[in-house]
C-alpha positions in Angstrom: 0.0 0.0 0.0 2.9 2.7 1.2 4.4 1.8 -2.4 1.0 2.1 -4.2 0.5 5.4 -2.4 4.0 7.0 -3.0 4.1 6.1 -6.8 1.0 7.9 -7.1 1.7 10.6 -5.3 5.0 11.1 -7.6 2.7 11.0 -10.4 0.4 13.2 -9.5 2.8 15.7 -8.8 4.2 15.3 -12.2 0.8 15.4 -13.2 0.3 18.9 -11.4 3.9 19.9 -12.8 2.5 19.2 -16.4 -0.9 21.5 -15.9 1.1 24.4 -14.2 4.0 25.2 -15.7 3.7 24.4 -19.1 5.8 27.1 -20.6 8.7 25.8 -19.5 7.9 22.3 -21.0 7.5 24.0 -24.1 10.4 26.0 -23.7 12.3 22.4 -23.0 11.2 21.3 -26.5 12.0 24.3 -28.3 15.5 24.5 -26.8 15.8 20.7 -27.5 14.3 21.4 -31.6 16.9 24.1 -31.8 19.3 21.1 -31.4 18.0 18.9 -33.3 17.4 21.5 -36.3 20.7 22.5 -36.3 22.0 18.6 -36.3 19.4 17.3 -38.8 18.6 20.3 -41.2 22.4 21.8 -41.1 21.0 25.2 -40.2 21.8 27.9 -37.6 19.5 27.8 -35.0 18.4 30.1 -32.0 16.2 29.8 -29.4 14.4 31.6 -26.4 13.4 29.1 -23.9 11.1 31.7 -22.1 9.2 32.7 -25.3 9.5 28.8 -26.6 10.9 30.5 -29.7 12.8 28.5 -32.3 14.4 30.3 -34.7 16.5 29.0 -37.7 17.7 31.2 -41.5 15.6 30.4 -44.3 17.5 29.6 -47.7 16.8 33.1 -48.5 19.2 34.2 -45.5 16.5 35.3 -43.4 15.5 34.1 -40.0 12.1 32.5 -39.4 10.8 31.9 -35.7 8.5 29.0 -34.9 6.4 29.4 -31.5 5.6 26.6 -29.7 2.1 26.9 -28.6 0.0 25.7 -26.4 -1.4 23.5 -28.7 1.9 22.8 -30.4 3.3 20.8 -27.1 3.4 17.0 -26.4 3.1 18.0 -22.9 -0.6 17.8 -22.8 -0.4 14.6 -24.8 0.9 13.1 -21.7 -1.9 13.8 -18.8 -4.0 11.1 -20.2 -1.3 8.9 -19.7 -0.2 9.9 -16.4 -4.1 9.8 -15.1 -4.4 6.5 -16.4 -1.2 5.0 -15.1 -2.2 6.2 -11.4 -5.7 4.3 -11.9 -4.0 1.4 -13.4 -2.0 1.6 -9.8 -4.7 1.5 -7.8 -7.1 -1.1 -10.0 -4.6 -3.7 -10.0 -3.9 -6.3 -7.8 -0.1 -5.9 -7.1 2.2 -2.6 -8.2 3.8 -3.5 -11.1 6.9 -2.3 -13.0 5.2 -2.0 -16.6 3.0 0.5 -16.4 5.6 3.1 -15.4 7.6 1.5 -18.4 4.9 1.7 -20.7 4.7 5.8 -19.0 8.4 6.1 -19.9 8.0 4.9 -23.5 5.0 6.5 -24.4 6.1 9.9 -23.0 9.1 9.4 -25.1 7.7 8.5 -28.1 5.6 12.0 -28.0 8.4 14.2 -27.6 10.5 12.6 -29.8 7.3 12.5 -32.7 7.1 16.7 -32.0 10.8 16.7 -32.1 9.9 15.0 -35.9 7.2 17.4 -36.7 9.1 20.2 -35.9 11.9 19.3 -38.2 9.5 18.6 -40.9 7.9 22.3 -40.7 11.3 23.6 -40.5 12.8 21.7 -43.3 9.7 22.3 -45.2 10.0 26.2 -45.2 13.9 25.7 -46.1 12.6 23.9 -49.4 9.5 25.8 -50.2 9.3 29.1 -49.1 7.4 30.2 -46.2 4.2 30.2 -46.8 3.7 26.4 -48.7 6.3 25.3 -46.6 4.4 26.3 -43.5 0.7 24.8 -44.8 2.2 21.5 -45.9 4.7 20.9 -42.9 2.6 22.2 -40.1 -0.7 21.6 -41.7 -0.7 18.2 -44.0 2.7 16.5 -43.4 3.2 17.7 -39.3 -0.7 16.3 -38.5 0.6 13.1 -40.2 3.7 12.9 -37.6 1.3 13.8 -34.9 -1.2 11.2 -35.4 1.1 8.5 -36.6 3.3 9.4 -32.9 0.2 9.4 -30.9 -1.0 6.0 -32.5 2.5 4.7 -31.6 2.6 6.4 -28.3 -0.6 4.4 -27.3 0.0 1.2 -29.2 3.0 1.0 -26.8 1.1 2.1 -23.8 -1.2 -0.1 -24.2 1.2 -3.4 -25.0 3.6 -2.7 -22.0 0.6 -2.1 -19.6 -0.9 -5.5 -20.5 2.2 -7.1 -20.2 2.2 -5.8 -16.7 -1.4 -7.0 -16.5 -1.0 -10.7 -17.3 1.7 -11.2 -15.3 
């Protein structure tokens, strides 16, 4: 019980981390697409974390900032899955390792698909300009990363929980 109890008051305090400051998450994952811009897309790349500002030069030599938004961030992706985990604590029989697993993956798995769709909008505007760079990258081809990640990001939930489950 003290375990069940402690593990679920860790996650709930992520949980409350998550909901109340999530401009630094977002300025986490603009610092980290910075980096991986710079690696990936060989461009220069500034950031400011406070603003979750990414900013990179366009072919043309200008700069372009990209804003993570609210709506732009995997962090909300991720209170589902922390809500769920700390039922899944208290439902089952005995605490388990795998559903923190599965937590840990899927978690990963979201940032790491924004990290994707970021580079896509960024390398995207690089090849096309602006403006049909920013429709198909953030519009067409970045909701394809999103979905496709959030699929995966549950799929593996999902599969790691049970595992936990059966045993």
């Amino acid at each position: 019980m003290a375990v069940r109890v402690a593990l679920s008051g860790v996650l709930s305090l992520l949980l409350g981390v998550v909901l109340l400051v999530d401009d630094r998450v977002r300025g986490w994952e603009a610092v980290l697409a910075s980096h991986v811009v710079a690696l990936v897309a060989r461009t220069e790349t500034a950031v400011n974390s406070v603003m979750a500002i990414m900013s990179f030069n366009e072919e043309t030599g200008d700069a372009v900032g990209l804003r993570i938004s609210p709506e732009c961030t995997s962090g909300f992706l991720i209170v589902p899955l922390l809500a769920v985990t700390i039922l899944i604590l208290w439902l089952s029989r005995t605490v388990t390792f795998w559903p923190l697993a599965a937590l840990a993956v899927a978690v990963a798995v979201l940032f790491a698909s924004n990290q994707v769709r970021i580079l896509a909008v960024v390398v995207l505007i690089k090849g096309l300009g602006f403006d049909p760079g920013y429709y198909w990258g953030h519009t067409m081809v970045g909701s394809v990363i999103s979905v496709f990640g959030i699929g995966v990001a549950l799929v593996a939930y999902t599969l790691l929980t049970m595992r936990g489950v059966r045993r």
